[in-house]
N, CA, C and O atoms as a GROMACS GRO file, in nm:
protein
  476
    1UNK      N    1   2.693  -2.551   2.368
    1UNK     CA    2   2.673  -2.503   2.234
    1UNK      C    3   2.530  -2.529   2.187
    1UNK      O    4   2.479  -2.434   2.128
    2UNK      N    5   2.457  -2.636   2.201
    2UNK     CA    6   2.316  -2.686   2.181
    2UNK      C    7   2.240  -2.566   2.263
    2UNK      O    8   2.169  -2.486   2.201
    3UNK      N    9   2.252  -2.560   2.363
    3UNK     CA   10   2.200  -2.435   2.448
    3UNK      C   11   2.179  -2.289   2.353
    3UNK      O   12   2.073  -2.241   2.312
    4UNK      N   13   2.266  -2.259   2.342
    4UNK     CA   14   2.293  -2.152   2.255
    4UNK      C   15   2.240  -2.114   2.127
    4UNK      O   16   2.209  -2.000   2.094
    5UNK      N   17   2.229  -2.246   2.038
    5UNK     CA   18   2.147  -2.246   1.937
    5UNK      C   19   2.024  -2.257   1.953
    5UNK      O   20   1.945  -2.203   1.876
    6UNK      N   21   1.985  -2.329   2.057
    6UNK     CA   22   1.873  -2.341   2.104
    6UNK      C   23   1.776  -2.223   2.144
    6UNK      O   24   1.657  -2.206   2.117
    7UNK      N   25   1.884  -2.131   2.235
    7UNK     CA   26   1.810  -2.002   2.244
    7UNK      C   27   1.830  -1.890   2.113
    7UNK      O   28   1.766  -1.786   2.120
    8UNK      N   29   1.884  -1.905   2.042
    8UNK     CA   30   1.888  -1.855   1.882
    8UNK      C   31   1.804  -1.863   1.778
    8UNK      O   32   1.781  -1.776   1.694
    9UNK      N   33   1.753  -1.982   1.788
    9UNK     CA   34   1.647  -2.048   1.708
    9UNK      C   35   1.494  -1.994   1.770
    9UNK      O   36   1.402  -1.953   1.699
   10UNK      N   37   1.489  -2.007   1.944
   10UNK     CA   38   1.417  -1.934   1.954
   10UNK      C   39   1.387  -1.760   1.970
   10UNK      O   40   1.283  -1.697   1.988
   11UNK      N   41   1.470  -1.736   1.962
   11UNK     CA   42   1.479  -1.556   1.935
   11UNK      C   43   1.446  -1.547   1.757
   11UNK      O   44   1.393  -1.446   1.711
   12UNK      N   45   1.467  -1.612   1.710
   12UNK     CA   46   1.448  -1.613   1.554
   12UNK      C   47   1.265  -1.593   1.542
   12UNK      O   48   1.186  -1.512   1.493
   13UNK      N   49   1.258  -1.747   1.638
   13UNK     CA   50   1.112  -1.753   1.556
   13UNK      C   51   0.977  -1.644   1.623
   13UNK      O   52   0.865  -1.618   1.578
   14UNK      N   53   1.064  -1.589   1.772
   14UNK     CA   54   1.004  -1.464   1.856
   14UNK      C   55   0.965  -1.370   1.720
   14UNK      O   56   0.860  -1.358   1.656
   15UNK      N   57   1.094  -1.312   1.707
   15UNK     CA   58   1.089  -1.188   1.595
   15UNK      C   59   1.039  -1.212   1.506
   15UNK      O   60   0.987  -1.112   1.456
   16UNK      N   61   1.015  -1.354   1.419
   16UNK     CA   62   0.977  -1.345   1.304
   16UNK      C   63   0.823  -1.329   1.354
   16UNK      O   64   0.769  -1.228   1.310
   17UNK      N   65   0.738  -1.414   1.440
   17UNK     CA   66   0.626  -1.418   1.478
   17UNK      C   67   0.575  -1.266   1.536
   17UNK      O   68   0.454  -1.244   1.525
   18UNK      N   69   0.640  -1.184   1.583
   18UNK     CA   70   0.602  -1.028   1.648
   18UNK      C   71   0.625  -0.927   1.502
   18UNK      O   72   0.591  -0.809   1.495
   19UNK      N   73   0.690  -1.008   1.393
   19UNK     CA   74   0.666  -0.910   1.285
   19UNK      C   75   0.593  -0.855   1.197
   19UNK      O   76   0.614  -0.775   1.106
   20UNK      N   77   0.425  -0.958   1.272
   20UNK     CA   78   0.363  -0.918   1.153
   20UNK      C   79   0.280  -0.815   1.182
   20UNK      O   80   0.266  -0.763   1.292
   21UNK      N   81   0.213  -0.779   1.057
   21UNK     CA   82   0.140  -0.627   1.102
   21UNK      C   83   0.081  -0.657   0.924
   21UNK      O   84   0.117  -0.740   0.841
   22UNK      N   85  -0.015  -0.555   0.919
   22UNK     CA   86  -0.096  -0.527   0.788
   22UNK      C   87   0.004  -0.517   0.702
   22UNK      O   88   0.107  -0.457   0.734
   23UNK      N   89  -0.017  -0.590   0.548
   23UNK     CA   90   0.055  -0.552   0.432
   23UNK      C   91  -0.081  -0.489   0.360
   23UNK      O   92  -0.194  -0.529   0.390
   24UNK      N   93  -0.058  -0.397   0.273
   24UNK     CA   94  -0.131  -0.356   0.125
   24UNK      C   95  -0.057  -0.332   0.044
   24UNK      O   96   0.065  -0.317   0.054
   25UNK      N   97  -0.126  -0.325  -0.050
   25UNK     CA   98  -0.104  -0.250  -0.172
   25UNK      C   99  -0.192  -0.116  -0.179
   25UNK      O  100  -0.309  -0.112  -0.140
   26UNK      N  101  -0.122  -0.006  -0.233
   26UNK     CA  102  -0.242   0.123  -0.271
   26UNK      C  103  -0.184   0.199  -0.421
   26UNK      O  104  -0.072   0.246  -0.438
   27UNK      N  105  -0.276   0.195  -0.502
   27UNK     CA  106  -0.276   0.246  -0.597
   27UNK      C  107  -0.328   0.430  -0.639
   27UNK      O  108  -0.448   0.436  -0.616
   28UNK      N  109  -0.286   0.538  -0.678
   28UNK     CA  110  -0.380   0.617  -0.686
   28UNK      C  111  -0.418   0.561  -0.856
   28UNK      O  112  -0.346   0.530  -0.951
   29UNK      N  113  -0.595   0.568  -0.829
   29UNK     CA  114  -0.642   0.564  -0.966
   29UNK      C  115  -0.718   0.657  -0.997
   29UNK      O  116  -0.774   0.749  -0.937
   30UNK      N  117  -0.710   0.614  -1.119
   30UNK     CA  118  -0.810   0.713  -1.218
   30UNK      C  119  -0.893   0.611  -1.342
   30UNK      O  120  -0.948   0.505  -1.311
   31UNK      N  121  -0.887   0.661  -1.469
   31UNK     CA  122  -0.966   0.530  -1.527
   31UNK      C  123  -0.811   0.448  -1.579
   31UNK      O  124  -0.828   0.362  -1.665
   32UNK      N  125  -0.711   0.463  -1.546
   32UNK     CA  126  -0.654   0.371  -1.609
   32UNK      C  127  -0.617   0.262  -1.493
   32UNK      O  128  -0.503   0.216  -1.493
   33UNK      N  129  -0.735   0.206  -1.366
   33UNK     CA  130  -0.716   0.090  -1.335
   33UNK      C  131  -0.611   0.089  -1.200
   33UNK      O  132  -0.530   0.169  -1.153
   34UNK      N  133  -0.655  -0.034  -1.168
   34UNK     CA  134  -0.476  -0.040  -1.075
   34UNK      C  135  -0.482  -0.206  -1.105
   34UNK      O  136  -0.578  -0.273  -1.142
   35UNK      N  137  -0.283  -0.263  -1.061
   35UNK     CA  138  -0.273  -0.356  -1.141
   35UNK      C  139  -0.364  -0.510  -1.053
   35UNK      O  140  -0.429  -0.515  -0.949
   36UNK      N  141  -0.341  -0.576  -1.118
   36UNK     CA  142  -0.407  -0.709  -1.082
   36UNK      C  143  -0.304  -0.807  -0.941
   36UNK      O  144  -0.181  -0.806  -0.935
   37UNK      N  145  -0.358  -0.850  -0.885
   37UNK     CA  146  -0.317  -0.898  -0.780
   37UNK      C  147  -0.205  -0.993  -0.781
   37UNK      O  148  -0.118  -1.005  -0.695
   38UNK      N  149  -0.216  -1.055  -0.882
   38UNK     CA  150  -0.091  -1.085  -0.931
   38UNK      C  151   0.053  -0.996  -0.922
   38UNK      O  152   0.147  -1.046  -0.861
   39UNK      N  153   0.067  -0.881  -0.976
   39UNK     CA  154   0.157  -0.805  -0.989
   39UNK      C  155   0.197  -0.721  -0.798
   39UNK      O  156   0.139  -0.658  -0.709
   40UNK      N  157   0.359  -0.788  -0.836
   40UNK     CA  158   0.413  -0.769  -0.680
   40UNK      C  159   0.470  -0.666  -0.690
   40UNK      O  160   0.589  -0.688  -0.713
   41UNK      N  161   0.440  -0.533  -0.682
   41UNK     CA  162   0.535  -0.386  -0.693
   41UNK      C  163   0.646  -0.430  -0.593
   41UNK      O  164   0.765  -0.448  -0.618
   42UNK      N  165   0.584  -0.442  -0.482
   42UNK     CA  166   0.740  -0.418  -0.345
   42UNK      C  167   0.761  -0.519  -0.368
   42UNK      O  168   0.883  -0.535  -0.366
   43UNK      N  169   0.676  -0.665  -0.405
   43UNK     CA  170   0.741  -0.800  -0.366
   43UNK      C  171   0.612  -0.872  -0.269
   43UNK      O  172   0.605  -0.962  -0.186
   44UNK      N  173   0.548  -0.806  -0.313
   44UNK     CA  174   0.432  -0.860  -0.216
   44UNK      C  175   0.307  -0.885  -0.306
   44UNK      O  176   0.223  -0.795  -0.303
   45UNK      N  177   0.271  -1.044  -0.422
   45UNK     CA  178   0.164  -0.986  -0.467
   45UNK      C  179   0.032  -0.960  -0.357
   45UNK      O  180   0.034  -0.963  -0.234
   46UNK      N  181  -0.078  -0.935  -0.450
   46UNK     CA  182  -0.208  -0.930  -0.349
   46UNK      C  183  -0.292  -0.830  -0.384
   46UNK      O  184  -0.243  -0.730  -0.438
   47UNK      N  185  -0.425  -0.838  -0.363
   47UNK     CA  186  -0.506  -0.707  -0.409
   47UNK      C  187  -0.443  -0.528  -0.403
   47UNK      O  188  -0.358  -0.478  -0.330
   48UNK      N  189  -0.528  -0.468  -0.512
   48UNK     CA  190  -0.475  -0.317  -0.502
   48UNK      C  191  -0.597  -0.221  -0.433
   48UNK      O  192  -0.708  -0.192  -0.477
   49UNK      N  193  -0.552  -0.196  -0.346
   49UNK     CA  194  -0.670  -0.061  -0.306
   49UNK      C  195  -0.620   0.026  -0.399
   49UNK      O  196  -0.503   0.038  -0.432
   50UNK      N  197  -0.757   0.113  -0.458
   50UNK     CA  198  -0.786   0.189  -0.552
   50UNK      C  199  -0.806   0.356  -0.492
   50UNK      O  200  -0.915   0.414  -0.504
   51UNK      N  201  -0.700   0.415  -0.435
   51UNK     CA  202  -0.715   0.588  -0.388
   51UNK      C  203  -0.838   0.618  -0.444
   51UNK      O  204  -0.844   0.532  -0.532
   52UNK      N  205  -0.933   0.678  -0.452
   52UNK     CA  206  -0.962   0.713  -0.560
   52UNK      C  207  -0.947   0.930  -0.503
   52UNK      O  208  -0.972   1.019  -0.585
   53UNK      N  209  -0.909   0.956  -0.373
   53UNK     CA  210  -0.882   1.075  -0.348
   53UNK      C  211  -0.966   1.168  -0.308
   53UNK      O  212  -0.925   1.283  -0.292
   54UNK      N  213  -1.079   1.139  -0.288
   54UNK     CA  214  -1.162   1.286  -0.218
   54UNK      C  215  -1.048   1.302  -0.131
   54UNK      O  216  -0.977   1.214  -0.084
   55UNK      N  217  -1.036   1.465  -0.113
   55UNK     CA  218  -0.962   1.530  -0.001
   55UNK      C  219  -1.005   1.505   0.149
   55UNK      O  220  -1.127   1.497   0.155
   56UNK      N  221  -0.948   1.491   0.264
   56UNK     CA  222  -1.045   1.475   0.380
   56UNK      C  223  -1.138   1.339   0.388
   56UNK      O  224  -1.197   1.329   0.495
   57UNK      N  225  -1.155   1.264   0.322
   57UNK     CA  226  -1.194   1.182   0.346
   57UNK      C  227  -1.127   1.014   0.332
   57UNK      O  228  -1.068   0.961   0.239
   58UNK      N  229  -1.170   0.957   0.482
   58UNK     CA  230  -1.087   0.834   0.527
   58UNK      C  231  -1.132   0.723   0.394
   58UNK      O  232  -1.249   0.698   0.364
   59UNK      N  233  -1.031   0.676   0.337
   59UNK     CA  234  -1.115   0.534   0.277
   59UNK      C  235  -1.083   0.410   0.346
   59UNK      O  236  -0.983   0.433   0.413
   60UNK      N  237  -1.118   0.294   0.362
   60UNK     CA  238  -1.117   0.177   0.402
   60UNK      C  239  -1.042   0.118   0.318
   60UNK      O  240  -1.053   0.115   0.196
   61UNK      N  241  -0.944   0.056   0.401
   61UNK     CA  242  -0.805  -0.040   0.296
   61UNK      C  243  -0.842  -0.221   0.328
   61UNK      O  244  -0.882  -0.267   0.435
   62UNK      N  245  -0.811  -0.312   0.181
   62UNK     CA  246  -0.836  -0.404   0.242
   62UNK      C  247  -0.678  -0.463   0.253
   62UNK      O  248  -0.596  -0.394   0.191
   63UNK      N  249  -0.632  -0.569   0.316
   63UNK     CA  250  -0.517  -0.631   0.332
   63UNK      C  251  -0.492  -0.728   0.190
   63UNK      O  252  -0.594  -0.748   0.124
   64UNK      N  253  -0.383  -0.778   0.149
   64UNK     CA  254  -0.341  -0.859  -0.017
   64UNK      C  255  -0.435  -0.959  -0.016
   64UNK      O  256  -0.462  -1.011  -0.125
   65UNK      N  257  -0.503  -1.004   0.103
   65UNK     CA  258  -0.593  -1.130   0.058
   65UNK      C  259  -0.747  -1.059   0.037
   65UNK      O  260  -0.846  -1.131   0.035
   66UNK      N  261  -0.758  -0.917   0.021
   66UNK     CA  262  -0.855  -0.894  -0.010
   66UNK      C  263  -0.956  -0.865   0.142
   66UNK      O  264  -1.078  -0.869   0.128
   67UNK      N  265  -0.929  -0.852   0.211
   67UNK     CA  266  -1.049  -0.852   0.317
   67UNK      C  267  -0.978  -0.740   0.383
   67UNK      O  268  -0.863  -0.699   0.399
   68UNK      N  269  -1.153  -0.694   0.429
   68UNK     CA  270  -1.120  -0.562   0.454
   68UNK      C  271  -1.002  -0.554   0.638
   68UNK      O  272  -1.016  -0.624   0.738
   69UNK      N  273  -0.943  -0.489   0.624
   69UNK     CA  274  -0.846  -0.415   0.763
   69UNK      C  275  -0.896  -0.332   0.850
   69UNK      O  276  -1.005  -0.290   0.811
   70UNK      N  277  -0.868  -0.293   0.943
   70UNK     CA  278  -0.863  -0.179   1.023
   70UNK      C  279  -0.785  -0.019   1.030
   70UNK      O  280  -0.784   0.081   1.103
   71UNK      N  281  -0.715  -0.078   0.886
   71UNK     CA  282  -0.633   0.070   0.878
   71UNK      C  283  -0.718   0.188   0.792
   71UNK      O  284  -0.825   0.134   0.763
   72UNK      N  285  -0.717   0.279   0.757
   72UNK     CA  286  -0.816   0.412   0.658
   72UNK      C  287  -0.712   0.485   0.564
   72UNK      O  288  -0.620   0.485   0.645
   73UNK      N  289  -0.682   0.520   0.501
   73UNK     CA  290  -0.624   0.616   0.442
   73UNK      C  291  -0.669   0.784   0.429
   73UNK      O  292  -0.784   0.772   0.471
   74UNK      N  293  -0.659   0.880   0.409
   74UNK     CA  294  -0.684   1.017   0.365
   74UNK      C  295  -0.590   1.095   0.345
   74UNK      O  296  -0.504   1.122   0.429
   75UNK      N  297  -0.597   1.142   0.228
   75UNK     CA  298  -0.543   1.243   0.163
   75UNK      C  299  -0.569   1.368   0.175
   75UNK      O  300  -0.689   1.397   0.173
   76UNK      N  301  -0.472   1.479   0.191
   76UNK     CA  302  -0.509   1.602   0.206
   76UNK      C  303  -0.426   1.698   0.140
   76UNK      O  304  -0.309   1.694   0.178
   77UNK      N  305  -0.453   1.789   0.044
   77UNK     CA  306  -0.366   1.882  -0.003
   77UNK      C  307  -0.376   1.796  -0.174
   77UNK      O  308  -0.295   1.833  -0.260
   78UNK      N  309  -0.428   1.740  -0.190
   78UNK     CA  310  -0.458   1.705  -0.340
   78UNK      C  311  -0.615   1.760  -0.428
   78UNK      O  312  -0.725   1.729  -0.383
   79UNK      N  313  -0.603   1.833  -0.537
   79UNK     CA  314  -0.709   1.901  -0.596
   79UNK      C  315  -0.737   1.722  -0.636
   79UNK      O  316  -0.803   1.647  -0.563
   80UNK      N  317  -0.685   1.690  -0.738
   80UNK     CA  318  -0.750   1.585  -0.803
   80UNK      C  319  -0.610   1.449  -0.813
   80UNK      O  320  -0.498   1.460  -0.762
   81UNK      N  321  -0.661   1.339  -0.888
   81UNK     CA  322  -0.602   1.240  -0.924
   81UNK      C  323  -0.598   1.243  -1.045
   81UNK      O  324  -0.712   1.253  -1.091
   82UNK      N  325  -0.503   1.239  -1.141
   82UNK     CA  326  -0.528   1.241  -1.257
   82UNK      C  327  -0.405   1.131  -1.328
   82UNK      O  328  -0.322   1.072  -1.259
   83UNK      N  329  -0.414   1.120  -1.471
   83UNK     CA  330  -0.341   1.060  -1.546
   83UNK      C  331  -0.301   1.052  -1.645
   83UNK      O  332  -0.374   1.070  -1.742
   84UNK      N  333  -0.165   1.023  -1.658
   84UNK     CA  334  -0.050   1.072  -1.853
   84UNK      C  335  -0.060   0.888  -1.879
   84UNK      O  336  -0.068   0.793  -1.800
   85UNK      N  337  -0.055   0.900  -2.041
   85UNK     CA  338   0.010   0.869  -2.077
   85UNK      C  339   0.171   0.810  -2.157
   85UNK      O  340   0.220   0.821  -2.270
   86UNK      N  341   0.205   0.759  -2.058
   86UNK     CA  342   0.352   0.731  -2.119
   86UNK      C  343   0.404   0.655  -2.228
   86UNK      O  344   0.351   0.545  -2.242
   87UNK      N  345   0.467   0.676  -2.283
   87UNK     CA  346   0.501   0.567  -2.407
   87UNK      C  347   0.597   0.470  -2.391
   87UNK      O  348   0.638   0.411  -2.491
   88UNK      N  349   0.636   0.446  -2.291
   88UNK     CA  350   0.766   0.372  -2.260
   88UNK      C  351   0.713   0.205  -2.112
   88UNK      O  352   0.772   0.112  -2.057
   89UNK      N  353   0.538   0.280  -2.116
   89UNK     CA  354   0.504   0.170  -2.017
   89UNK      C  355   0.384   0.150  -2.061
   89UNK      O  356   0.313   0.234  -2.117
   90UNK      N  357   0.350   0.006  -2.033
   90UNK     CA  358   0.206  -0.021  -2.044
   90UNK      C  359   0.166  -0.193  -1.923
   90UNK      O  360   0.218  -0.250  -1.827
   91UNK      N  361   0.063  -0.208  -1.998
   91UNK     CA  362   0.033  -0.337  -1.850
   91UNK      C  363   0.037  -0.272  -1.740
   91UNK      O  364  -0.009  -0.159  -1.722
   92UNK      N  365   0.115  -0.368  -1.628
   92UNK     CA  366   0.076  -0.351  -1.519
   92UNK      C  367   0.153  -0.225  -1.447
   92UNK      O  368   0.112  -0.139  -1.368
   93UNK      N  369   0.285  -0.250  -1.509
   93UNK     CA  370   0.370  -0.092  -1.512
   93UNK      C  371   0.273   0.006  -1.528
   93UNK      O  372   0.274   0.057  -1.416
   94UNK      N  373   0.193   0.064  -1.590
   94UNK     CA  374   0.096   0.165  -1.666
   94UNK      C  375   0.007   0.187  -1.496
   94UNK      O  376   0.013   0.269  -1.404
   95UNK      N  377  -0.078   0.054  -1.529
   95UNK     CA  378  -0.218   0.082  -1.431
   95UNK      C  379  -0.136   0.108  -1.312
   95UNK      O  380  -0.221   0.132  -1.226
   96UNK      N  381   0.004   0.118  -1.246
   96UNK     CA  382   0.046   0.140  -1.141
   96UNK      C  383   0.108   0.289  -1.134
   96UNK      O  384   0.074   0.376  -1.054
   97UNK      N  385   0.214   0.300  -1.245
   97UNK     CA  386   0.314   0.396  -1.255
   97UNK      C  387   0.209   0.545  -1.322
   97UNK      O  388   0.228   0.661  -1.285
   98UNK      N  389   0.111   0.507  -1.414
   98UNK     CA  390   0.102   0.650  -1.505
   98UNK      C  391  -0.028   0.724  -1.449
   98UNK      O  392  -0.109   0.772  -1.529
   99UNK      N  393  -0.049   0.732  -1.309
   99UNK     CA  394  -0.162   0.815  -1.189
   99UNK      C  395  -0.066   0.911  -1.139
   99UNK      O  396   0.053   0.880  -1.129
  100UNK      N  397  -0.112   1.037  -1.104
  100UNK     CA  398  -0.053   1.074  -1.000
  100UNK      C  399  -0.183   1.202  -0.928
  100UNK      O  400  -0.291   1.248  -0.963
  101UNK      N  401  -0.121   1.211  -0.851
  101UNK     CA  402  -0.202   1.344  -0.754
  101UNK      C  403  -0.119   1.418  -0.771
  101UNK      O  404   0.004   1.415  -0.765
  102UNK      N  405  -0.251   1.548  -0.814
  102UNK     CA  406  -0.238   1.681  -0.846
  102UNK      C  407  -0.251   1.757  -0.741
  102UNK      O  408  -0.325   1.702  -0.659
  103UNK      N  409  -0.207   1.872  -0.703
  103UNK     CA  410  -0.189   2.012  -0.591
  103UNK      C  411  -0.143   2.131  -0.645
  103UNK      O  412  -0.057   2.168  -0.725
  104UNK      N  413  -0.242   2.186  -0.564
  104UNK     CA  414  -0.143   2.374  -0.560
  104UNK      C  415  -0.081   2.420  -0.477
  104UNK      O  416  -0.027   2.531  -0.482
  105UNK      N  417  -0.075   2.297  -0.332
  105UNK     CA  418  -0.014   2.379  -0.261
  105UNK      C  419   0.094   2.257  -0.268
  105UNK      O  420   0.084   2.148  -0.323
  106UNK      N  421   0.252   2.340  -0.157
  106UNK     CA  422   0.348   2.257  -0.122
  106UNK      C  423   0.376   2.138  -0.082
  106UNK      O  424   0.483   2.078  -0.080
  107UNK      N  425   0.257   2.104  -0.047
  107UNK     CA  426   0.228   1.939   0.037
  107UNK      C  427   0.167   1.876  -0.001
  107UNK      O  428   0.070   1.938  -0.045
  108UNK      N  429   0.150   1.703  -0.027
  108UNK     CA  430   0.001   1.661   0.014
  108UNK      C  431   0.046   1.576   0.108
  108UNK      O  432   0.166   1.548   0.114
  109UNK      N  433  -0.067   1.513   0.210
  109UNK     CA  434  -0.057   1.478   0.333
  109UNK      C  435  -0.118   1.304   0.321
  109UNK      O  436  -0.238   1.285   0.344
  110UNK      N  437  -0.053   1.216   0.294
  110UNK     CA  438  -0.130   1.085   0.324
  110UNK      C  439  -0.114   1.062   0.455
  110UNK      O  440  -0.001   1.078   0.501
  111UNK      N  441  -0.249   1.010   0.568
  111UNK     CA  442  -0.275   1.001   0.666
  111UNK      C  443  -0.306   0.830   0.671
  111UNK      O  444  -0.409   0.796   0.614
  112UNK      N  445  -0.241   0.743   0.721
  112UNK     CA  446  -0.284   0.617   0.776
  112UNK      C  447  -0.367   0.625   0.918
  112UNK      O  448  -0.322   0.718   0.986
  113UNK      N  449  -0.450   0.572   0.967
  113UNK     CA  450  -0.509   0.562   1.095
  113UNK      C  451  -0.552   0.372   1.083
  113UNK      O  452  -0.585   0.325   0.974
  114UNK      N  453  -0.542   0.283   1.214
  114UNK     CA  454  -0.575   0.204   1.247
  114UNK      C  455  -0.490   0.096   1.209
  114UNK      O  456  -0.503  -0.027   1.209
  115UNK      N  457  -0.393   0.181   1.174
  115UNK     CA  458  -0.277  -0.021   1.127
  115UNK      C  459  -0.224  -0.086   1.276
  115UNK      O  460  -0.204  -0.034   1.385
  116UNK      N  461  -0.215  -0.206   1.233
  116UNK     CA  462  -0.188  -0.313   1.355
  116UNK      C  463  -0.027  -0.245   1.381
  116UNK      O  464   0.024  -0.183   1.288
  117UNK      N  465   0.039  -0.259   1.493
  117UNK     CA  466   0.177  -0.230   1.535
  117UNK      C  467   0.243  -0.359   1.501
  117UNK      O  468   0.199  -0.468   1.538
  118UNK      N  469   0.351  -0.342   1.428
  118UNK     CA  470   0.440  -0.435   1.383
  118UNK      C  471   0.576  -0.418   1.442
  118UNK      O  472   0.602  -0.318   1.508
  119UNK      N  473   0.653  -0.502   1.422
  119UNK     CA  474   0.837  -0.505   1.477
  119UNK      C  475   0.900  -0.336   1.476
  119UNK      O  476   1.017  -0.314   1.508
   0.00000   0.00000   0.00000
């Protein structure tokens, strides 16, 4: 039975150790900001990369502690980034929730390139 747990405990700490891979945050902004590093949308606080959306072009993401990664982002099929006001949110809800990307056509395309392989 010691055996057993033994190899349990280590299959645990295998997987937990092969799980890691890049976290971010990404915000699309405009002038209303993105939120402060503090604020954990998924559960993860940590810095916000800021979209800011040229079409076709890669931006550089940094990871929650702020330093830059190896992954890029680009967007494609978005005219602009723009932003409403809502009346029902403000703070960090706001600088997160009230951006969005604009299009004319059916799609837009977010492209990741260079993230680490995770579990």
């Amino acid at each position: 039975m010691r055996q057993v747990r033994s190899i349990a405990l280590a299959a645990a700490l295998w997987v937990a150790g092969s799980a890691t891979a890049q976290s971010t945050n990404i915000d699309f902004n405009n002038q209303r900001g993105v939120p402060t590093a503090g604020y954990a949308a998924a559960g993860l606080p940590g810095v916000w990369n800021a979209l800011l959306g040229p079409e076709g072009i890669a931006e550089s993401l940094v990871g929650l502690d702020g330093l830059s990664i190896t992954a890029t982002i680009t967007q494609t099929g978005a005219a602009a980034i723009d932003g409403f006001d809502h009346p029902m949110m403000d703070g960090e809800v706001a600088a997160l929730m009230e951006d969005r990307l604009l299009s004319f056509f059916p799609t837009i395309n977010l492209d990741f390139e260079g993230l680490d392989n995770g579990l």
